[in-house]
Every structure is written in structure tokens, then in C-alpha cells.
N, C-alpha and C positions, 0 to 999 in steps of 0.2 A: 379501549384495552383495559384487563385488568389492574388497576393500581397495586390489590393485594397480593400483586404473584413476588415472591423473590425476585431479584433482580437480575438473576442468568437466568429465569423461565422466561422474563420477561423479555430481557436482549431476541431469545428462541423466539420468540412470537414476534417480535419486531421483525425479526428479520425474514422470518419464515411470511410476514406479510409484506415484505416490500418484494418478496421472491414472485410468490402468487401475483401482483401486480406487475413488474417487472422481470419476467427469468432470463431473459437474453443478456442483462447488466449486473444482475445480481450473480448468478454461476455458482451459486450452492445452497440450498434448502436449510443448512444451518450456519451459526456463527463459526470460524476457527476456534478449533477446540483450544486449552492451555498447552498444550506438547508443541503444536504448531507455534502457535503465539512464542513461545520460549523458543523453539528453533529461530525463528526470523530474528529476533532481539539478541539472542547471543550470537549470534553470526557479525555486528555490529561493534567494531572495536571504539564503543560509546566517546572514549578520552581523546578521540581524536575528533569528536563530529559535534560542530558548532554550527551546522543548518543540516537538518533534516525535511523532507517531503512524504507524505503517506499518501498512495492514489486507489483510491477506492477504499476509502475508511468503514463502510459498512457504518456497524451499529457502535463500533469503536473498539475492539477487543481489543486489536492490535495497537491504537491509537492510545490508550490506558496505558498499555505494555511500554510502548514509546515515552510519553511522557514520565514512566517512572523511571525508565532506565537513563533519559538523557542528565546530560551535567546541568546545572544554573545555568540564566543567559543564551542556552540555544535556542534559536530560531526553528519554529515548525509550521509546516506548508499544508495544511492538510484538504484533500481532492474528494468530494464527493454525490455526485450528478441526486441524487435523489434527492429531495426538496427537505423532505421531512425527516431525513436522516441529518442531512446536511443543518437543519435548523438547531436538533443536537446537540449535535459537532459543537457549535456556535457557544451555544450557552454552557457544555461542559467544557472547553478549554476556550476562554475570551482572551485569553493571552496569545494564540496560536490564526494565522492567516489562514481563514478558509473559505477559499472557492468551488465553482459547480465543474467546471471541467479539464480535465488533465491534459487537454490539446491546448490549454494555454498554459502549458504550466512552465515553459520560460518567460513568457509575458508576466504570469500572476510575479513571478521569483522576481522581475526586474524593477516591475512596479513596486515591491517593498525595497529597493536601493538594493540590491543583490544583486549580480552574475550568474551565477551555479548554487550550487548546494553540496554538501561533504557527503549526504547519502539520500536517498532515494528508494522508499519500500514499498512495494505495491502489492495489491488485494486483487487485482481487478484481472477478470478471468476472456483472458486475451484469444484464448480458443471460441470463443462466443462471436469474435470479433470479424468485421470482415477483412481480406489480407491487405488491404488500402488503409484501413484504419490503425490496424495491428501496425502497419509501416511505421506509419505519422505518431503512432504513443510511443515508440520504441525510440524513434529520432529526437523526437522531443524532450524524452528523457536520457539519452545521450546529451544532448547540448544543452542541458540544462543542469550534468553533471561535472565536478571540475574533476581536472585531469589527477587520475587513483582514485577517484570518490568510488563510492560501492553503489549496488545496485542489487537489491535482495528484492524475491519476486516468490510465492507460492504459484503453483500451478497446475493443474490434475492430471495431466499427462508430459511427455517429455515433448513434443509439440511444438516448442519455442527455441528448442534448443539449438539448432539450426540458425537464425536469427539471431540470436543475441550472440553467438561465437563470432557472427559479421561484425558484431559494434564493440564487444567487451571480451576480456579473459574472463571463464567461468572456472572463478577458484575450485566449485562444485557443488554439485546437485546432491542431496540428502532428502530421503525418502524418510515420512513420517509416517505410519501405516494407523498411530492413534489421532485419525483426524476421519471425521463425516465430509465429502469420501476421502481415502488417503491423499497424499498431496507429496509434490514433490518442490523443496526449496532451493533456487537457483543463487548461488551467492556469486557474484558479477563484479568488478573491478573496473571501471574507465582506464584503458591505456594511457599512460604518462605523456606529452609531447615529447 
């Protein structure tokens, strides 16, 4: 790849090739635009979230966005199956826990001395999914949220909304129409015991 491209050209080309090799995981031809990105992050009441999780980090837009907005000292989980993205991941945040797959991701959260997590944001385009798997990521990150953690998810159609009303309150869905393709953000609540 080109070194001399800018660095959002080049995020675009990263991602647009881990698409071409993988489209069934990836679920979008380009990176989340900055309108998206800033949807999912402000929806995040950051003063209260002392572990956070990303699943499906991509090329990291949103993982950027994450780290800038958390406080000192929080803990982040970050989830991302492609090798060479995930290698990334690794080298630009060596502070942050990153694993390949988000069906462990109470195992990955337990093995760092942790329970749950205060939030939980995910990338990862659940429509692509089969309904066996879609079960098993959605349970997973239920129990791997503590009770009131949040649950913030992009998604390109309303598709899930069904499902997650079974595990969480959805405080609500906001439609970004400045996004390749538009997308819609489900901001999600764990029920209290």
C-alpha cells in the first residue's frame, strides 16, 4: 500500500481491502464517516465508564474516537477477527487488551481480572450474521455488561431491533444519513437487577 497517501485515504484503502477480501465480516466498503463516529461517542456518558469494549474495531476510526473521549485509567477491550487489522489495533494502542474474537469476550474481560465492562460499542455488522451467531454475540455481550452498562451498536438497517428489546432498554435509535451507507445508532441500556 501506498505510504504517501494521507492518512484518511489511506484508512479508505485499508479498509476497502480488508472488504474485498473479507465482505461477509467487514459490512461496509468504507470506514465510518466523523458524524457516525461522534454519534456513537456522544451517546457515551464517558464520567461514568471506567471499562469500555470496541467489537469490530475495523481500521480504528471509532477506536481513536474512544480513546480520546475516555477519562485516565480506563480500561479498553478492543475485538477484531482480521489479522492485519487487529496487528494495528496492537501497535497503535499497546495500553488497551486486544483480542481476535468477540465470542470470547467475557472470557477475554475475565482473563484481564474483570467481570463486566461499564460500556460496550460495537462495529460489527450483525445482519451479515447467521441468527445462531447473531444469538451467541448479543448474549455475550449482555453478560458481559454490568447491570445499567450501555450498549451502543451502528447498524444499517433497523434489523436488530427486535432482539436487543429481548436483552436491553433501547434509550434509542438515531439515524445518521451523513454516513457510507446511512446507518442507524442503537443506544441500549442493561436492565438494573
Amino acid at each position: 500500500m501506498n505510504a504517501n497517501l494521507p492518512s484518511a485515504a489511506m484508512e479508505k484503502v485499508k479498509f476497502f481491502y480488508q472488504f474485498i477480501r473479507t465482505p461477509r465480516s467487514i459490512g461496509s466498503v468504507t470506514p465510518s464517516s466523523r458524524f457516525l463516529t461522534n454519534k456513537m461517542i456522544d451517546n457515551v456518558p464517558w464520567s461514568e465508564i471506567g471499562s469500555v469494549a470496541e467489537l469490530g474495531c475495523g481500521t480504528g476510526v471509532i477506536t481513536r474516537a474512544i480513546h480520546e473521549a475516555m477519562k485516565p485509567g480506563t480500561t479498553a477491550f478492543l475485538f477484531e477477527r482480521d489479522p492485519y487489522l487487529r496487528k494495528q489495533l496492537t501497535f497503535q494502542y499497546p495500553d488497551s487488551n486486544t483480542y481476535s474474537d468477540a465470542l470470547s469476550l467475557s472470557a477475554s474481560i475475565r482473563s484481564e481480572g474483570m467481570e463486566q465492562v461499564d460500556c460496550i460499542i460495537s462495529g460489527l455488522p450483525f445482519a451479515n450474521f447467521q441468527p445462531s451467531l447473531r444469538e451467541s454475540l448479543v448474549e455475550q455481550i449482555y453478560q458481559s455488561l454490568k447491570p445499567n452498562g450501555y450498549f451502543i451498536a451502528f447498524q444499517y438497517s433497523l434489523q436488530m431491533k427486535k432482539q436487543l428489546q429481548s436483552h436491553f432498554d433501547i434509550l434509542s435509535i438515531q439515524f445518521v444519513m451523513l454516513n457510507i451507507p446511512p446507518a442507524f445508532v442503537y443506544v441500549c441500556q442493561k436492565r438494573g437487577y
